[in-house]
Phi, psi and omega in degrees: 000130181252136159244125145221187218220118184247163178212135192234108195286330191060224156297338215298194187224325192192170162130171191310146151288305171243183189222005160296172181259144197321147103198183216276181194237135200289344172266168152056168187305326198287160144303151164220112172301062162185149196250134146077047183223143175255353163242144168270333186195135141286130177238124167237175176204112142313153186278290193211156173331306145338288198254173174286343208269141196267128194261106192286153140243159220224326159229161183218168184188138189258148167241185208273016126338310186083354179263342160236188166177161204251129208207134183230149190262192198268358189247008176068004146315146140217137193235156164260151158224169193208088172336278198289357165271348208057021187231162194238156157207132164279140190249291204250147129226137191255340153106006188205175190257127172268116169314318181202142152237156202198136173263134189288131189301296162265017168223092161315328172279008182260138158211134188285130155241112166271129216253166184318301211270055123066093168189162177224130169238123169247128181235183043245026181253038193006083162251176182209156208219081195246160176137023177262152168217359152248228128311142193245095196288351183189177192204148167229161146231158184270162212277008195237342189110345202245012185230129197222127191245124154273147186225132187237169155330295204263317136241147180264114190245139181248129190248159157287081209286358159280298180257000185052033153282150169265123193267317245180140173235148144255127169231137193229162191268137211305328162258046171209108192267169167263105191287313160197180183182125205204145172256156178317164170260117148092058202183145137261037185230156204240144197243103166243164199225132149216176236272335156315348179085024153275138227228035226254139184250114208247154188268084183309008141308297174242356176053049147281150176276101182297301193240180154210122178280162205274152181261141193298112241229323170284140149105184160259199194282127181294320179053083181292154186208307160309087207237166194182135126301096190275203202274353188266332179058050179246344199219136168266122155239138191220125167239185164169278248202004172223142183318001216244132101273122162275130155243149182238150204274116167301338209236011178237356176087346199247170191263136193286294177193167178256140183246148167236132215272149186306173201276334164307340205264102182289300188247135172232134172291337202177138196210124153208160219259094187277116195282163202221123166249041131209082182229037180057003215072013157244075169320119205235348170245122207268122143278103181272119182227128187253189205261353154266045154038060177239126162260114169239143188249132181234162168299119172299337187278296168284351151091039163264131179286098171310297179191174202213162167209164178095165178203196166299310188279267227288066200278153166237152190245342193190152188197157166208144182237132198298165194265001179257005159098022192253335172251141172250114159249121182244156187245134181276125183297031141276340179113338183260167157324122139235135193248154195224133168241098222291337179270025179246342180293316192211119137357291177333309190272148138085030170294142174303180176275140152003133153306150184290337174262094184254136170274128178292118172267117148290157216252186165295130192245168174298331171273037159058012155328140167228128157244127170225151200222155163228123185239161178245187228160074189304198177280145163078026196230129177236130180278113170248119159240147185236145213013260154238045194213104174268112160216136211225166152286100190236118200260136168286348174287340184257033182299084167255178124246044164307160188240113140015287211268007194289063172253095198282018208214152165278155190092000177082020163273170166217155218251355192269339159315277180325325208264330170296311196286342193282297183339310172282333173243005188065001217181127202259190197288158184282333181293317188249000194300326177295306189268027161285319214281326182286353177270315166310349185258003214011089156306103177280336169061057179273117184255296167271319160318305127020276189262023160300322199280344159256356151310343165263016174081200168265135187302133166312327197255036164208029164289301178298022191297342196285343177304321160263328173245086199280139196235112179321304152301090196292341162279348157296334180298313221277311188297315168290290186346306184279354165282296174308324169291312204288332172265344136327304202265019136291293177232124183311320183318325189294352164293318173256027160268149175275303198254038171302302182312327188298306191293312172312325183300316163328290233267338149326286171347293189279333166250092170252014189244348184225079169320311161351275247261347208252281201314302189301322168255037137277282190325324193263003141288277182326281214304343187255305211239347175271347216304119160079050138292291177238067157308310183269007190303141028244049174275166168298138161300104180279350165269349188272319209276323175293330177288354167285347189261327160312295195302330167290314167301337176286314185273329199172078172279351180299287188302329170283323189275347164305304187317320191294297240253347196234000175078024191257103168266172191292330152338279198295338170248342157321292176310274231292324188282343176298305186290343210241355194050025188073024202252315172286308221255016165235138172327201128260342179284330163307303184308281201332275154002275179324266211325336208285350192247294175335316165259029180232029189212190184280187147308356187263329195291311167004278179288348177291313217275356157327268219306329179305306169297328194275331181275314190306322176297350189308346194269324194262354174288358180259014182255005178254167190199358173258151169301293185325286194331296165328303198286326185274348167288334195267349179251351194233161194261146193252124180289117218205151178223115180301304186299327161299334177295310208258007172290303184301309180322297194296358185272335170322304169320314172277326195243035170239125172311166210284329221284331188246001173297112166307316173320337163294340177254336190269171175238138154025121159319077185271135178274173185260154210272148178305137179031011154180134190280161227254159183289165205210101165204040197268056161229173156310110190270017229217288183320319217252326143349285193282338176304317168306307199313303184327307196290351194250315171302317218268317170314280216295319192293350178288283170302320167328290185280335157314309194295317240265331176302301178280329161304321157306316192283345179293284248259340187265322172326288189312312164325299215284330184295316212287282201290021156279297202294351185273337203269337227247316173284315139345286215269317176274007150265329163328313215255350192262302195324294167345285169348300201299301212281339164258008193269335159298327180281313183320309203276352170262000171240006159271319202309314201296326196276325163338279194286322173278027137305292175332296173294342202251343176283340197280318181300319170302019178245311188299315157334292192298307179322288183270348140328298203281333189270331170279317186293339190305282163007260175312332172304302208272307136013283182322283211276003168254339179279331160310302193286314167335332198268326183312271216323324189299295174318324177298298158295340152303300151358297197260356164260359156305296187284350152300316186263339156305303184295339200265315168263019166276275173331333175251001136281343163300322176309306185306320194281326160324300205298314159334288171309312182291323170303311163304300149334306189297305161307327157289345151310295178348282167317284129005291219273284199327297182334295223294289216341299183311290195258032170267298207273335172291295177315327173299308158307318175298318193277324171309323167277335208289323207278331179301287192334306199274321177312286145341277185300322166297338197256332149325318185289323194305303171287347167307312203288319186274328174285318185274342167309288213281342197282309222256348175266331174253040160228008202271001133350284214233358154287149175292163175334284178312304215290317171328307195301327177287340224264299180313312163335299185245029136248019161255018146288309174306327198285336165294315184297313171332308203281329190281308155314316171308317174304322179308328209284100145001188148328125166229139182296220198258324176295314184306314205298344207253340149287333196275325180312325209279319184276009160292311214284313166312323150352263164341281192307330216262345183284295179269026154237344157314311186305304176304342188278332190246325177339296214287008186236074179278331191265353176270344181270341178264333183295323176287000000 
């Protein structure tokens, strides 16, 4: 039958996961909140109320406790949730989707998250932790608390968790991606995987390469992806891209062996290792989540599958497993939460250990011999044998020939087995002590009876208990209570013992977590180790106590007759370890110890162990000689060796005769019956009856005077109300009369105070008046004597800047005046210079012009004698020789001309000589031309 519980977290913030009500569970100590079910809750989340769309979640991680665990959505929400309270809480939002989670090993209250943008945040000390550039796929922590490895794609950074510095980088070359990388458990070696199937084991210290496991060379390639550890941190399991796990032996380095997976199973996403609580931290059930989103947990040795969860509809996408085996959280391809309660799954899990006692068989030896031994072989111990060389660990004590099947205990234990290992170690493992003592009570584990008796509440005579017994814790308060009533409303006595809470209170203390499991061995403790406690009630059992007192005269006649000669009875030294269970005057790792031997001897071993404490104790008790002294030794713990107590008990045991042997009177170990606890009515029922009756008489006559008390104080409350209040009117009308008559004089001397207001505001109005009219006044007065003072000022102003400017100008005049003298002089000066090189120049030019002058009118007259020359010979030269004689002197007269064009500036005289000779020119021009027309062709021809 599955029952589950779904829960829709919503908006919420906090609040219950289910809401059925505890109950226990058929395997292991704790309560579990589901009855005959393997899953306890669904956990989903919604945005809101409005809408429908499912807010996923994407990763959980458990911390080491096993009782909570952490869990976050795409929306960057992280809740706690907390299994063995039933409550859920958002702790954190971080505003992005987390990649990986992680709980700090030592501050429980630290937890690491990688968040979407490739950072790490921790809180509750909000640090950041960046240097990633990919994704951040896993967190390891180290088994000490300070230390922490993120693992990307690209690189593996090793952080510090104190100051949250990154201490180490791993960087790999781009085709060798990184797969995980983690540390061992309870190591200081850090384990890394890449994407080649290569495998290296690093000294986190110095980050020396301790190792490399060899990569696997038969077969095909696995392309590991998957990695798991068990809690001893000797065995590796690596899957990946194939049906094959491998596991590999850590400490021999070689691969042990391959398990292969049904045949559907293509691929595995994911392997981790289900603790076991007794398999030592060699963890033997392996959990495989394949790529048809199947979690199967199989044994690694026999490669037998226990059981599976998840399906086709029911896909997992992620999981996490409690480190104490006790819970499965799976994250669902939908997005929600599923807790799984694995010892509600399997039969399997959480089994006892082995018997203690095994027979070893030899095989056919060359004599035809069969040897059989009996060796022992605690939990979590393995008998390896080779050839005929056995080697086990083998205490001689526990050498027997008990036959194999005496197993009188439930779980397949025995109890006399049990009683060679207490003998030999004093003591059981602490790790198994509970369920030795629940096997040893045969615990029946009435679940509905339980809660009938606790379904009536709390016992009358134990509502007020914190009054007597103030207890600091309030759920240890909470607990004792809810013992003790449930053992009230078993038997009425336990209503009226006083030193019920004393004897009860150990053992709440050690089961505060399994109410059940506290009442049934108080209850199989009364009923077996209480025997004839109260026949005398409600005095101490003088029969029980006398028989401690024999064995003590029997034993040490010295120390009873000092106790006789000192007034000291066994009420004083018996009675208190009796009732208390030895709970003041031992340690607790001492109680425990004691108990592991009560509840493995008869009942009678109590009281060996009375008389036992009392003799080991004989030196300082035969030096006290006050009653006080006694009461206070017998009530405060002592220096005492426990192991020495319990040699003297067994010796006790052995060596007290039958006739005075408590074992004679007492009876038998009886467990308590299977689905209803068996009646309990070996006291005076009469006593306890009229003690009750009495104690309900004394209640009711109690209420009685109460009601009758409180009816008075009404009736009298009430007399005193009535008459205040009639006394309260009486008096306000006396204070209303009073009122009037002064609230009238009041009103006649406002009528009065009134009018002479009047007159005196009409004269302050007339007052007020001609103020204003002298102020009007004066103001236009003010204000014209204002503007007079402007304007004066104003003309003062400008004659001020008058008399500025006015010597401003005339220092400007000055500086003018200055300035132009000087200017003048410098003209001068100027003027004299240019005069000086006007007259030189004027000289230069003067010769230069005589010079040009003088030469040209020379040239001139050459021209006019050779003119007048070529004319009064023009006769008697020939034809030919004029042409010639006329040629070159109209050349010359072109070089004359060419030169003359060269010639610059000419003053007025010169220009008025160039004129006569342009003119002489001219002429001289037309008339070569008539003279060279007619023979033009004789002239070019020459």
């Amino acid at each position: 039958m599955l029952i589950m519980q779904v829960t829709d977290i919503g908006s919420r913030e906090d609040g219950k996961i289910w809401h059925r009500k505890s109950v226990s569970s058929k395997y292991g100590d704790s309560v579990m909140h589901v009855c005959i079910s393997s899953v306890l809750a669904t956990v989903t989340r919604n945005a809101s109320a409005r809408q429908t769309k499912t807010v996923r979640f994407l990763q959980v991680a458990f911390d080491t406790t096993g009782e909570s665990f952490l869990a976050g959505d795409h929306h960057g929400n992280i809740y706690v949730f907390d299994i063995s309270r039933n409550r859920f809480k958002l702790v954190q939002k971080t505003g992005q989707a987390c990649t990986a989670l992680a709980f700090n090993l030592r501050r429980t209250t630290e937890f690491l998250v990688a968040l979407a943008d490739y950072s790490i945040k921790c809180f509750d000390k909000v640090s950041w932790m960046r240097g990633h550039e990919g994704a951040i796929s896993s967190l390891s922590i180290h088994s000490s608390g300070s230390y922490a490895i993120s693992t990307s794609s690209d690189t593996a950074q090793l952080w510090n968790l104190d100051t949250f510095q990154r201490k180490r980088k791993l960087n790999v070359r781009q085709s060798v991606g990184i797969q995980k990388v983690f540390f061992l458990p309870h190591s200081n070696t850090i384990l890394s995987c890449f994407s080649d199937d290569s495998i290296f084991a690093w000294e986190s210290d110095t980050l020396f390469c301790k190792y490399q496991l060899p990569v696997p060379q038969d077969g095909p390639r696995i392309y590991y992806r998957a990695f798991a550890v068990t809690q001893d941190g000797k065995t590796l399991a690596a899957a990946g891209r194939s049906n094959l796990v491998h596991l590999w032996c850590l400490d021999s380095r070689q691969l042990l062996r391959v398990i292969q997976m049904p045949p559907k199973v293509k691929t595995v996403r994911f392997v981790d290792f289900l603790p076991d609580s007794f398999d030592g931290g060699s963890n033997q059930i392996l959990g495989v989540l394949s790529q048809d989103d199947v979690l199967r947990f199989i044994n690694i040795q026999s490669c037998k599958q226990f059981f599976e969860i998840g399906s086709h509809e029911d896909a997992i996408t992620l999981a996490a497993i409690c480190p104490k085996g006790h819970h499965i959280v799976a994250v669902m391809d939908s997005g929600a939460l599923r807790i799984y309660d694995v010892r509600s799954l399997t039969p399997e899990i959480s089994k006892p250990p082995q018997p203690l006692l095994k027979q070893v068989t030899k095989g056919k030896s060359s004599e035809g011999s069969c040897l059989k031994m009996k060796v022992y072989a605690g939990a979590g111990q393995h008998v390896k044998t080779s050839g005929r060389r056995i080697q086990s660990k083998v205490l001689p004590s526990a050498v027997s020939t008990l036959d194999d099947k005496e197993n009188d205990l439930p779980n397949g234990l025995n109890k006399k087995r049990l009683q060679v290992l207490l003998r030999a170690f004093g003591e059981y493992p602490a790790k198994y002590r509970m369920f030795i003592w629940r096997s040893l009570l045969h615990l029946p584990e009435n679940h509905a009876a339980f809660s009938s008796l606790t379904d009536k509440g709390l016992h009358s005579a134990y509502v007020c208990l914190q009054e007597h017994y103030p207890i600091k814790s309030h759920k240890l308060q909470r607990g004792l209570q809810r013992v003790l009533s449930a053992l009230a409303h078993w038997a009425a006595v336990f209503g009226e013992t006083d030193y019920l809470p004393l004897l009860a209170f150990p053992f709440v203390k050690l089961f505060q977590n399994n109410p059940l499991i506290c009442f049934e061995v108080v209850a199989t403790v009364i009923v077996n180790w209480c025997q004839h406690w109260f026949e005398y009630f409600p005095n101490p059992p003088l029969n029980v106590l006398s028989l401690a007192e024999n064995v003590l005269a029997h034993h040490d006649k010295e120390l009873l007759q000092h106790f006789v000669a000192c007034g000291v009875t066994s009420q004083m030294y018996a009675w208190p370890l009796l009732e208390t269970l030895f709970s003041e005057v031992l340690m607790t790792e001492e109680w425990l110890k004691l108990f592991d031997n009560v509840f493995s001897n008869h009942p009678s071993f109590l009281l060996m162990a009375v008389v036992a404490y009392v003799t080991c104790c004989r030196a300082p008790l035969l030096l006290c000689t006050d009653k006080k002294d006694f009461e206070y030794f017998f009530h405060h713990q002592n220096s005492l060796d426990i192991s020495a107590m319990l040699k003297e008990t067994y010796r006790l045991m052995d060596s007290t005769p039958a006739d005075i042997q408590p074992s004679s009177v007492l009876s038998d170990f009886e467990p308590l019956t299977q689905g209803q606890y068996p009646i309990f009515n070996k006291y005076p029922t009469f006593i306890v009856e009229y003690q009750s009756q009495e104690r309900e008489r004394i209640r009711q006559q109690e209420v009685e005077y109460l009601r009758e008390r409180q009816e008075v104080q009404e009736l009298h409350a009430e007399a005193v109300r009535q008459q205040a209040e009639f006394e309260a009117w009486y008096k306000q009308q006396e204070l209303l009369l009073q009122g009037e008559e002064q609230r009238r004089r009041i009103l006649q001397e406002e009528e009065s105070k009134l009018a002479q207001q009047r007159a005196r505001l009409a004269a302050m109005k007339r007052e007020l008046k001609v103020k204003e009219l002298s102020l009007v006044d004066s103001s236009r007065r003010r204000f014209l004597k204002h503007q007079q003072d402007q304007r004066r000022i104003q003309l003062k102003r400008l004659d001020d800047e008058i008399q500025r400017k006015m010597a401003l100008r005339d220092q400007e005049t000055v500086a003018t005046v200055q300035d132009i003298e000087v200017r003048q002089m410098e003209l001068d000066a100027q003027r004299q210079l240019f005069e000086q090189q006007l007259a030189k120049e004027q000289e230069r030019v003067s010769q230069t012009v005589r010079a040009e002058v003088d030469t040209r009118r020379c040239r001139a007259e050459i021209i006019d004698s050779t003119f007048q020359n070529l004319i009064q010979t023009d006769a008697d030269i020939s034809q030919k020789n004029k042409k010639v004689c006329l040629a070159t002197i109209f050349m010359k007269y072109l070089f004359i001309v060419s030169l003359d064009r060269g010639r610059g500036e000419l003053d007025s005289k010169e220009r008025g000589l160039m004129q006569e000779i342009r003119e002489l020119r001219m002429k001289l021009a037309a008339r070569a031309t008539d003279f060279i027309s007619p023979s033009t062709s004789s002239v070019h021809s020459h």
